[in-house]
Backbone as CSV, one residue per row, in Angstrom:
resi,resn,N_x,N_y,N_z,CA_x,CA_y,CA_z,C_x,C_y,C_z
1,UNK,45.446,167.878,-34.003,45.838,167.838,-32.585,47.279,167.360,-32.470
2,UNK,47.758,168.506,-31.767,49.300,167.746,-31.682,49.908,167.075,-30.431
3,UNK,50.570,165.679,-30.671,50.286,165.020,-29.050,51.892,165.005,-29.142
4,UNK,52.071,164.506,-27.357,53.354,164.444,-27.556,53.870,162.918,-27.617
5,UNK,53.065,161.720,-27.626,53.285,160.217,-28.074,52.025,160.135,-28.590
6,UNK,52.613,158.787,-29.280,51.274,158.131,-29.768,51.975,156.287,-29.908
7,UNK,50.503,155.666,-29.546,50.854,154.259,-28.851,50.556,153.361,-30.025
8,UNK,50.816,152.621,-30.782,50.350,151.703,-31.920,50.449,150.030,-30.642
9,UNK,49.296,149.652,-31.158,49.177,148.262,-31.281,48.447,147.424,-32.071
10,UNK,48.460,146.213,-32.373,47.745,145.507,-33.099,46.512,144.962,-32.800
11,UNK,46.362,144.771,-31.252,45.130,144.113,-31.017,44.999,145.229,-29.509
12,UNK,43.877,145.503,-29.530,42.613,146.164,-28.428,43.313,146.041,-27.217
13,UNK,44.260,145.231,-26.494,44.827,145.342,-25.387,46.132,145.538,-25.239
14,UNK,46.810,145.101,-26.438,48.268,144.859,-26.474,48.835,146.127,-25.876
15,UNK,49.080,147.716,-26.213,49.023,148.538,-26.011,49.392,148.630,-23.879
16,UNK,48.093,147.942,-23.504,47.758,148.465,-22.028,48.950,147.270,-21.324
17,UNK,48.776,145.960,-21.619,49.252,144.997,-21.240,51.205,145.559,-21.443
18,UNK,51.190,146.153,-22.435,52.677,146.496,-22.644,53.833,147.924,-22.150
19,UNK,52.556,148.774,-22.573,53.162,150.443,-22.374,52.050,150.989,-21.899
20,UNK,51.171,150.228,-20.685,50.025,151.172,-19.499,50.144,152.135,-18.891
21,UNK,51.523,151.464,-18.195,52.285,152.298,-17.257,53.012,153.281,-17.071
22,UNK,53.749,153.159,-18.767,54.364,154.625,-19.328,53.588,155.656,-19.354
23,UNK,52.237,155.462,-20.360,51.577,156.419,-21.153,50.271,156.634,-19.782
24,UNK,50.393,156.090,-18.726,49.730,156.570,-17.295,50.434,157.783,-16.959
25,UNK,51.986,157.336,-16.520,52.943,158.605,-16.242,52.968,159.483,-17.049
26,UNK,52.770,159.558,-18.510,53.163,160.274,-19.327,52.018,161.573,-19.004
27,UNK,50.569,160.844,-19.249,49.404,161.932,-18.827,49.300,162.719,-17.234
28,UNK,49.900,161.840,-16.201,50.032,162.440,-14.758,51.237,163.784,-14.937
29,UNK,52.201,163.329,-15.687,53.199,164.794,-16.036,52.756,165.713,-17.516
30,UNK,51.396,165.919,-17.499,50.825,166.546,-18.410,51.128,166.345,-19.671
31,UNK,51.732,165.655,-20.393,52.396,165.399,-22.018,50.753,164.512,-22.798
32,UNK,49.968,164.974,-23.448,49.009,164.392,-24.328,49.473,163.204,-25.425
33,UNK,48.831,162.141,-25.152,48.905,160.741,-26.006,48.190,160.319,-26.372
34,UNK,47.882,159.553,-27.531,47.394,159.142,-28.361,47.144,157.726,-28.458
35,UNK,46.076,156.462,-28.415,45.785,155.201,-28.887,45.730,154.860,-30.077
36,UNK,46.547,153.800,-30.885,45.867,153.346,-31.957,46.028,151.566,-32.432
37,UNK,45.234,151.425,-32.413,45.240,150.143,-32.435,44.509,149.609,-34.265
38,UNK,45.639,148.715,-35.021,45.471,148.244,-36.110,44.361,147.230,-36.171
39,UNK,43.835,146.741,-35.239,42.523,145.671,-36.157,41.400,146.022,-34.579
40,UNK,40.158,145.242,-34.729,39.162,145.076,-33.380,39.458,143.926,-32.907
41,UNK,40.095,143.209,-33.242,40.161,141.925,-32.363,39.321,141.080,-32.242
42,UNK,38.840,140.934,-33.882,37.702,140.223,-34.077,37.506,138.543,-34.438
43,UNK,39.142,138.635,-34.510,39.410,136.486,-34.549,39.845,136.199,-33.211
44,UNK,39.889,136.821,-32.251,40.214,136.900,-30.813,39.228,135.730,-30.693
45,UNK,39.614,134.374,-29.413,38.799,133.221,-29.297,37.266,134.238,-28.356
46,UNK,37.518,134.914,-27.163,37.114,135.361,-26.565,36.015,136.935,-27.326
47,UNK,35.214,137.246,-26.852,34.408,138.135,-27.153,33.949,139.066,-28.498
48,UNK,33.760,139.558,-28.521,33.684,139.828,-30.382,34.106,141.589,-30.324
49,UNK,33.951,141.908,-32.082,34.352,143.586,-31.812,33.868,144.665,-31.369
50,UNK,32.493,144.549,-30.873,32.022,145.298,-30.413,32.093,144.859,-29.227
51,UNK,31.966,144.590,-28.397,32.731,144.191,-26.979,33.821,144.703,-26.678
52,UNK,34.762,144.552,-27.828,35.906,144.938,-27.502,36.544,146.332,-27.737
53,UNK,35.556,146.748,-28.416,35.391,148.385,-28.713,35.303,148.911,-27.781
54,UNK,34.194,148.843,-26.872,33.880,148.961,-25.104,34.910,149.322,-24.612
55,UNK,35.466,148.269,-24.606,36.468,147.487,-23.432,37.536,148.610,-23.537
56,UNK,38.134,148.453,-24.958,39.379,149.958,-25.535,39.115,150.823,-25.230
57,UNK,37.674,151.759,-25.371,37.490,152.638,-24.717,37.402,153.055,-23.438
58,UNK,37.039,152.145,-22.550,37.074,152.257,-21.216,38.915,152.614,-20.567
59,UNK,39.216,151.840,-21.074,40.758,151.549,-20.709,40.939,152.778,-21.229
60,UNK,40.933,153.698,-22.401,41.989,154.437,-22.883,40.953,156.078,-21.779
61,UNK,40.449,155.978,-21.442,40.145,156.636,-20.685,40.557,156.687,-18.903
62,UNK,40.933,154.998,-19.130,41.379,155.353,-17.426,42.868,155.796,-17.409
63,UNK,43.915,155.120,-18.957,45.124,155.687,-18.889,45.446,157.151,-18.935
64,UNK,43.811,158.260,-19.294,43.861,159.284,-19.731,44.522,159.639,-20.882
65,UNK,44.124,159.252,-22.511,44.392,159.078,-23.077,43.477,160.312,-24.067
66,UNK,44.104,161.147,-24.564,43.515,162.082,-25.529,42.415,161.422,-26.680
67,UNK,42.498,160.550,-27.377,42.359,160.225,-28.404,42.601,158.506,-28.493
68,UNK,41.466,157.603,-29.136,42.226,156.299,-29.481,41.120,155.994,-30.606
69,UNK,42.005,155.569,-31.659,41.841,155.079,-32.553,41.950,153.922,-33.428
70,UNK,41.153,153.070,-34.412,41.234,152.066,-34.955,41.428,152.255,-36.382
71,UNK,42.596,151.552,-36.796,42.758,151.187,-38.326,41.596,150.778,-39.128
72,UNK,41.250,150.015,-38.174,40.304,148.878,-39.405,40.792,148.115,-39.824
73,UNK,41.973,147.546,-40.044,42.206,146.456,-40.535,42.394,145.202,-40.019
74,UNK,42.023,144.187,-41.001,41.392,142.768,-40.543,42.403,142.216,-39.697
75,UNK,42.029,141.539,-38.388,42.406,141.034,-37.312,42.666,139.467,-38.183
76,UNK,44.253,139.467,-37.575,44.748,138.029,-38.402,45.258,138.252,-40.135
77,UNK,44.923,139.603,-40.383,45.394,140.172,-41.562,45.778,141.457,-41.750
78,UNK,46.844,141.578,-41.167,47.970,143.272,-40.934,49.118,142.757,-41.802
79,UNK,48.646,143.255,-42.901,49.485,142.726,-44.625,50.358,144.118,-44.624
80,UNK,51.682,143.563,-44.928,52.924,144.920,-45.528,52.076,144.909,-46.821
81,UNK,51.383,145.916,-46.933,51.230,146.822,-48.190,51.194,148.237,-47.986
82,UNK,50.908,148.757,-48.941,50.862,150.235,-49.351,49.636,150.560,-48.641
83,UNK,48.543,150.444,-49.096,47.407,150.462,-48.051,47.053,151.013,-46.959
84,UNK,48.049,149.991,-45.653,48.019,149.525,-44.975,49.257,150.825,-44.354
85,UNK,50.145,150.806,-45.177,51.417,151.858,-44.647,50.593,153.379,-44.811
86,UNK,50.225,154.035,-45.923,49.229,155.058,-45.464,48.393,155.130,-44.990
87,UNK,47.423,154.137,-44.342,46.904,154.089,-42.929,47.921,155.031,-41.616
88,UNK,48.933,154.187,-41.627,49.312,154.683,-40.630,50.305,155.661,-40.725
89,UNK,51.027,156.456,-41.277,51.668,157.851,-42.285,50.691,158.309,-42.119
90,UNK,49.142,158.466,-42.485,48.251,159.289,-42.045,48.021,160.167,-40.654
91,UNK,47.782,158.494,-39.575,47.528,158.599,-38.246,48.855,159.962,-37.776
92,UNK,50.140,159.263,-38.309,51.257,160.144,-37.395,51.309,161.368,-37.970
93,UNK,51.012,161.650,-38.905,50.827,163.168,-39.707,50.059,164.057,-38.944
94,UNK,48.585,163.448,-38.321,47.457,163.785,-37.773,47.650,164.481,-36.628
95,UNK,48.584,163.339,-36.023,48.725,163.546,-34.571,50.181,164.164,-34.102
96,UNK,51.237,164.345,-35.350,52.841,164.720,-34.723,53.024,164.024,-33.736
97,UNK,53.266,163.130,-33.109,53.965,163.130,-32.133,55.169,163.091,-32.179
98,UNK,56.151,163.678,-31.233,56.944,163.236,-30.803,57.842,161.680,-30.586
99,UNK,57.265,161.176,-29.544,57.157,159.409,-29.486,56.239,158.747,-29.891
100,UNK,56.595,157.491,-30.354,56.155,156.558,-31.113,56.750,154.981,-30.009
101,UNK,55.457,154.188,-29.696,55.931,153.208,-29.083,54.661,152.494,-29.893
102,UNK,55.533,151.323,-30.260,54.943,150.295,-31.010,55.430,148.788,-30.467
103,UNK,55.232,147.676,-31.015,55.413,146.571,-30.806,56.642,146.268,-31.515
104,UNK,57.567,145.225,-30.328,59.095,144.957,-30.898,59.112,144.431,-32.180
105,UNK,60.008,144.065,-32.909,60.152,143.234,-34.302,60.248,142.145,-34.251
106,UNK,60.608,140.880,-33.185,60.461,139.915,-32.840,59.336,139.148,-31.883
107,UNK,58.180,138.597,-32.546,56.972,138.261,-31.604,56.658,137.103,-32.361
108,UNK,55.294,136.531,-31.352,54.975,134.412,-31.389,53.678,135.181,-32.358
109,UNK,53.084,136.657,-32.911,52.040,136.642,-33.231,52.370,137.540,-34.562
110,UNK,52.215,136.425,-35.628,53.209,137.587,-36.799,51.954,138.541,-37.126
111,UNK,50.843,139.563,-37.008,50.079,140.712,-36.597,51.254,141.674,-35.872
112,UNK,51.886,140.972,-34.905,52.737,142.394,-33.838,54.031,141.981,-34.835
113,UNK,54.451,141.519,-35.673,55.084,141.454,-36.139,55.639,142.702,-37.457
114,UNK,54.141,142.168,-37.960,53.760,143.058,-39.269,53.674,144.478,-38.822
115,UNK,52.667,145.013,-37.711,52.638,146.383,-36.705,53.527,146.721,-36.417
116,UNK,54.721,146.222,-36.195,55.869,146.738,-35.924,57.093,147.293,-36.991
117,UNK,56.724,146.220,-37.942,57.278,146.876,-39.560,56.786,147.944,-40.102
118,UNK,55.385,148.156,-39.941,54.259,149.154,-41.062,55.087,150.621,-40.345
119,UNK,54.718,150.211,-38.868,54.855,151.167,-37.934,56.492,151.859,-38.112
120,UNK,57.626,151.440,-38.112,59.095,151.576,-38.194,59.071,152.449,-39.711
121,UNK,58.294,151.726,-41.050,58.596,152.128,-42.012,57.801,153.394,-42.251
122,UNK,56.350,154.034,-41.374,55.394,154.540,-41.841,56.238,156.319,-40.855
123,UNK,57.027,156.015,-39.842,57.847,157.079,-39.685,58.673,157.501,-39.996
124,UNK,59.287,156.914,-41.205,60.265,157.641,-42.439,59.482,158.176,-43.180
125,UNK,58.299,157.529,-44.199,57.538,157.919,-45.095,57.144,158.609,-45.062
126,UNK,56.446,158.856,-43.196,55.842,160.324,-43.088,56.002,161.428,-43.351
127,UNK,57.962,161.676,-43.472,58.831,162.412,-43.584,59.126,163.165,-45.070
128,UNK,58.438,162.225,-45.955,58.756,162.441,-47.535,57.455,163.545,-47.930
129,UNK,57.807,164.512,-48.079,57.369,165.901,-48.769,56.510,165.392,-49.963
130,UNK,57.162,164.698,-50.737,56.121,164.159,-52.284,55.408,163.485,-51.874
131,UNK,54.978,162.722,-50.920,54.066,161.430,-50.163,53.237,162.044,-50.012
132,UNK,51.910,161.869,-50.682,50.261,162.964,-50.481,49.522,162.083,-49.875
133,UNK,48.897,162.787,-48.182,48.292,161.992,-47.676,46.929,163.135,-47.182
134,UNK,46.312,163.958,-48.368,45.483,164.658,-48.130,46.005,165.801,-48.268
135,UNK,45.562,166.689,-47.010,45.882,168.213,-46.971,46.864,168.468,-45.659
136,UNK,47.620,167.023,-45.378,47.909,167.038,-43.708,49.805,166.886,-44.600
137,UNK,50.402,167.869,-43.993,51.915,168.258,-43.931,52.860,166.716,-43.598
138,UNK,53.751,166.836,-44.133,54.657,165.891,-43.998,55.424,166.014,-42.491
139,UNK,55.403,165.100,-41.367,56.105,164.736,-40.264,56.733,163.890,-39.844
140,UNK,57.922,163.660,-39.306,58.433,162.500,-38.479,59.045,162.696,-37.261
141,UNK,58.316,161.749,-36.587,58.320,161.849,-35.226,59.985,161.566,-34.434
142,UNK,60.397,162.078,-33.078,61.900,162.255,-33.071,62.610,160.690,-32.804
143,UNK,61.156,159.868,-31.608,62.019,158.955,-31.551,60.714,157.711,-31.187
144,UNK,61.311,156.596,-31.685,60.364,155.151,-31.475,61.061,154.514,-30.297
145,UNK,60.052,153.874,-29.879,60.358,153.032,-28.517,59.537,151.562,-28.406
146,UNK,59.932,150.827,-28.572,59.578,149.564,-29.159,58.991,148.452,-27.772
147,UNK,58.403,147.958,-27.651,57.767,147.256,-26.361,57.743,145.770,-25.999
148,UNK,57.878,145.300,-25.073,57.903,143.795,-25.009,56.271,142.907,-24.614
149,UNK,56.363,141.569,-25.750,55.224,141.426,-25.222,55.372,139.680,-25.309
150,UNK,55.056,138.911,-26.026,55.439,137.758,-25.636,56.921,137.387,-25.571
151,UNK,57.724,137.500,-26.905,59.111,137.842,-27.012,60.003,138.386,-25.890
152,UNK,61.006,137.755,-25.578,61.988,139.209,-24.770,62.877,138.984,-25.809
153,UNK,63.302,140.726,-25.253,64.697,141.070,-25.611,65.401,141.697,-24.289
154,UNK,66.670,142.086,-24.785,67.693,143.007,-23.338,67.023,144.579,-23.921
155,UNK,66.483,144.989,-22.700,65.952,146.152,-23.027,66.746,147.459,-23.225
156,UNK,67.009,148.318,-23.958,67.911,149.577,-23.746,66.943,150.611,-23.291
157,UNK,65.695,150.626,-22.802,65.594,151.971,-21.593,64.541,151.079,-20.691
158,UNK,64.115,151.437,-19.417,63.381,151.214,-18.548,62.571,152.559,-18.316
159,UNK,61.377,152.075,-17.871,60.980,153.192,-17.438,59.832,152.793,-15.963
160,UNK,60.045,153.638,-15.229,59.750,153.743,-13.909,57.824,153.739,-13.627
161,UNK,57.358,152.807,-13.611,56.097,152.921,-13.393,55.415,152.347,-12.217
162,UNK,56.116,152.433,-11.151,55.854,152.234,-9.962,54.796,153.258,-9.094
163,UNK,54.416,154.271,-9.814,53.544,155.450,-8.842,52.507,155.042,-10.311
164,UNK,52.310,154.428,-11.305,51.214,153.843,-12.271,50.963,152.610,-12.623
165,UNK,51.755,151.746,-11.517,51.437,150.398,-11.475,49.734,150.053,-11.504
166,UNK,48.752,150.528,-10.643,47.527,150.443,-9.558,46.423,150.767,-11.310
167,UNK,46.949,151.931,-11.983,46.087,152.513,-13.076,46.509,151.479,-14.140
168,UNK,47.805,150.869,-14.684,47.949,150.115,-15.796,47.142,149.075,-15.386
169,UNK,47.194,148.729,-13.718,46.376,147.149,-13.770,44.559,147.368,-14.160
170,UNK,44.453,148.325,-13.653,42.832,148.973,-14.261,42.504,149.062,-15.505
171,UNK,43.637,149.321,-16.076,43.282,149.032,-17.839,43.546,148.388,-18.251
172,UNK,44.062,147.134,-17.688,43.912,145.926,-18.186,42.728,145.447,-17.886
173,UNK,42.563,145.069,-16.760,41.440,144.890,-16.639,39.802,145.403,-17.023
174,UNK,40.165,146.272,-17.492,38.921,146.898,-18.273,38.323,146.269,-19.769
175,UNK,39.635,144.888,-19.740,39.498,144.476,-20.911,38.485,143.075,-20.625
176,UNK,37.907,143.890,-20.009,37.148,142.155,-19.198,37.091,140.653,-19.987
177,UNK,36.552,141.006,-21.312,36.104,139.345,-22.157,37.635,138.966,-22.455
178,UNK,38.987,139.675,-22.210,39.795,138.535,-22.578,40.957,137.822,-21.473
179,UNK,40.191,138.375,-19.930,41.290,137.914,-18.946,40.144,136.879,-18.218
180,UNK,41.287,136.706,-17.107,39.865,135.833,-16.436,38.541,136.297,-15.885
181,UNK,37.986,135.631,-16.011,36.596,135.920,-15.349,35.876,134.441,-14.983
182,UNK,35.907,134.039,-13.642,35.537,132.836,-13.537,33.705,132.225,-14.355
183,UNK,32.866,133.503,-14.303,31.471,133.233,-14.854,31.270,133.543,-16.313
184,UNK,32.492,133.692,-16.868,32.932,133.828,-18.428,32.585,132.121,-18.905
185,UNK,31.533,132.217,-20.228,31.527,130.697,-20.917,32.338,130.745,-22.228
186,UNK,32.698,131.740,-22.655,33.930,131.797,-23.428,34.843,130.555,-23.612
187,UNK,35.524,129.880,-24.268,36.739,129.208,-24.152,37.750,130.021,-23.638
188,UNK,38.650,129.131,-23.015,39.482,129.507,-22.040,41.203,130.090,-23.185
189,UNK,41.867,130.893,-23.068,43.124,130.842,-23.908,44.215,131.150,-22.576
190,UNK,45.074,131.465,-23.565,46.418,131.780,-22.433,46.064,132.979,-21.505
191,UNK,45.392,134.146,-22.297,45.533,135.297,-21.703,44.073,135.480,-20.344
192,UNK,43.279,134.371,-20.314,42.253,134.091,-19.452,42.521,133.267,-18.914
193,UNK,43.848,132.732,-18.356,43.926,131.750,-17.026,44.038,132.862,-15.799
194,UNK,44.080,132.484,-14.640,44.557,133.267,-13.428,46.279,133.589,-13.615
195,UNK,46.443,132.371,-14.134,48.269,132.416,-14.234,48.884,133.819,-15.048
196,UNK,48.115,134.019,-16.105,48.657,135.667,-17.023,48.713,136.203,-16.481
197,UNK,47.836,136.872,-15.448,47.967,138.045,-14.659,49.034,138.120,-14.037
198,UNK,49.147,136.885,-12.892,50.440,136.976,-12.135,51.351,136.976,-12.966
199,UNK,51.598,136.371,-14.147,52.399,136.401,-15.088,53.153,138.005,-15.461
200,UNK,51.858,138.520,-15.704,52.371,139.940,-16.320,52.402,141.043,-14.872
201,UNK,52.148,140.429,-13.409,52.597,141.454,-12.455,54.090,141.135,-12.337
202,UNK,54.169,140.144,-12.121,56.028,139.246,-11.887,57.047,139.699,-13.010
203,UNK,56.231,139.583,-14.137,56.878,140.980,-15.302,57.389,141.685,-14.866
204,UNK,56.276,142.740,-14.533,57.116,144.389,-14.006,57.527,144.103,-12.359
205,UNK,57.228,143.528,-11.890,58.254,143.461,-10.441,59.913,142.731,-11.310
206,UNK,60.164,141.831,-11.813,61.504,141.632,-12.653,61.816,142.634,-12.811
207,UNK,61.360,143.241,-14.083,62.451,144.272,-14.655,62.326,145.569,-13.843
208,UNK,61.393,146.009,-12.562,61.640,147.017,-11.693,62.726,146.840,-11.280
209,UNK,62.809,145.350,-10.942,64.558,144.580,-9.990,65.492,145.288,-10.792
210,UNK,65.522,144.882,-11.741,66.488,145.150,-12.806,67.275,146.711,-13.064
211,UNK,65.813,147.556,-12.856,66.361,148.738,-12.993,66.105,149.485,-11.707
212,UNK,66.156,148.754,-10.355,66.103,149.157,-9.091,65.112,149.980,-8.689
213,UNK,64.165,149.521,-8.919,62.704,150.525,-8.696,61.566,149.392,-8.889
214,UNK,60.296,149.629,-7.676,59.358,148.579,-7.700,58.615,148.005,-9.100
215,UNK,58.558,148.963,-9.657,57.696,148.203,-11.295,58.409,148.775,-12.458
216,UNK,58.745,148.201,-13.372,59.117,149.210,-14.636,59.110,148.167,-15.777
217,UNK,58.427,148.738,-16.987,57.924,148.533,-18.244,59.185,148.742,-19.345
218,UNK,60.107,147.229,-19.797,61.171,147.808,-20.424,60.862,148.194,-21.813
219,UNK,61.961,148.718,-22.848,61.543,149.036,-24.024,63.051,148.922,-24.829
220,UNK,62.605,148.843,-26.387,64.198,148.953,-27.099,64.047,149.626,-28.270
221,UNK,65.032,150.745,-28.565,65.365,151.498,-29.184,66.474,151.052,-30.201
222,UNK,66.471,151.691,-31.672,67.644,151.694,-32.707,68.469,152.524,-32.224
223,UNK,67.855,153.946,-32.264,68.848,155.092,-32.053,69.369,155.574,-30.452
224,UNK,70.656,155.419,-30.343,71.085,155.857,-28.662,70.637,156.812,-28.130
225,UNK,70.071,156.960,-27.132,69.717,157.735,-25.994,71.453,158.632,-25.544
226,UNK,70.556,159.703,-26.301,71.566,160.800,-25.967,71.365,162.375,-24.425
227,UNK,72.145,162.243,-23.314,71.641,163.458,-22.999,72.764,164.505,-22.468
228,UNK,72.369,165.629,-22.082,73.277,166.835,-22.021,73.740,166.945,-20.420
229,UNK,73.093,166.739,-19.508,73.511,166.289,-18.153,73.350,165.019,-17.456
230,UNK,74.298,164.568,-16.536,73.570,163.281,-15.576,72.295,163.426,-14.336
231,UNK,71.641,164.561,-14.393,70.868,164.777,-13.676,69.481,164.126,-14.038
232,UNK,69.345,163.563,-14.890,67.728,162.517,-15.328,68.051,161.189,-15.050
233,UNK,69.486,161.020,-14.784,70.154,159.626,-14.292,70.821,158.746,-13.369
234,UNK,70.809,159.919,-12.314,71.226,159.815,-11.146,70.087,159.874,-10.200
């Protein structure tokens, strides 16, 4: 199946909480995307992996999401190996995409850390002709777009998710066992106070400010954003 993005994250929500709103717009202007998420989120304080299997699925269905998929690999253990890098050289072979949005290189959770390395290095590799990853052709995708999540950085693109604000908050919330829920006996973490939420709406109202539009989801790129007219920018 050939998509035209595909979303890497490390844990079952990261993904929605970060790039909802893009890969909402992306499916409302017909372009097919892809989920994949590296572990279940099974050292998560809150709910276990099958719960949270649920939960991913629900969500990647309300973003309208072609396809979402799990690595398998151990939550609290997303190791730079070989392994671990044809895991995911596989996934992007599978799927071509085009875009690639993964987690920035600077984060408080070295998992989005490691996901963000495997991920950077596993779209060159893909590229290498001698690299045998089955019967599936060598690809690399045109361009990565990197996401903010506890970390900031100065973002080099914005993107406009103000007409998919209403659907990203739905898939977050679909993640029920790890936000609030007042009749939850769970222990309580950061991402289950009342305060995260507002946290992560005041997010995208900021950087909407920023790039003069009610909500927008920033992102950062290596390679410059090149285009042939000012008409996508004006």
């Amino acid at each position: 199946m050939k998509l035209y993005a595909l979303a890497f994250g490390a844990h079952p929500d990261d993904i929605e909480m970060s790039a909802g709103g893009t890969l909402s717009m992306l499916h409302r202007n017909g372009k097919p995307f892809g989920m994949v998420d590296f572990t279940r989120g099974e050292m998560g304080t809150r709910g276990n992996a099958t719960i949270r299997a649920g939960e991913a699925k629900a969500a990647a269905k309300i973003l309208g999401a072609e396809v979402r998929e799990n690595l398998g690999i151990g939550d609290s253990n997303i190791e730079l190996n070989r392994k671990n890098l044809l895991k995911v050289v596989t996934v992007i072979r599978k799927y071509q995409p085009d875009i690639v949005f993964a987690p920035y290189r600077e984060e408080r959770h070295p998992d989005h850390v490691h996901a963000h390395q495997l991920v950077s290095d596993a779209m060159f590799y893909a590229g290498l002709r001698k690299l045998k990853t089955g019967n599936l052709a060598p690809y690399r995708p045109k361009h990565a777009y990197f996401y903010m999540q506890h970390r900031t950085f100065i973002p080099t693109l914005y993107v406009d998710i103000s007409n998919d604000f209403d659907t990203k908050v739905a898939a977050i919330k679909a993640h029920k066992s790890q936000f609030f829920d007042p009749k939850s006996k769970d222990p309580q973490t950061m991402l289950s106070t009342p305060e995260f939420m507002d946290y992560l709406l005041g997010r995208m109202r900021y950087h909407g400010r920023l790039a003069g539009v009610r909500y927008a989801e920033p992102f950062w790129t290596q390679e410059p954003l090149t285009i042939s007219d000012f008409d996508s920018v004006v």
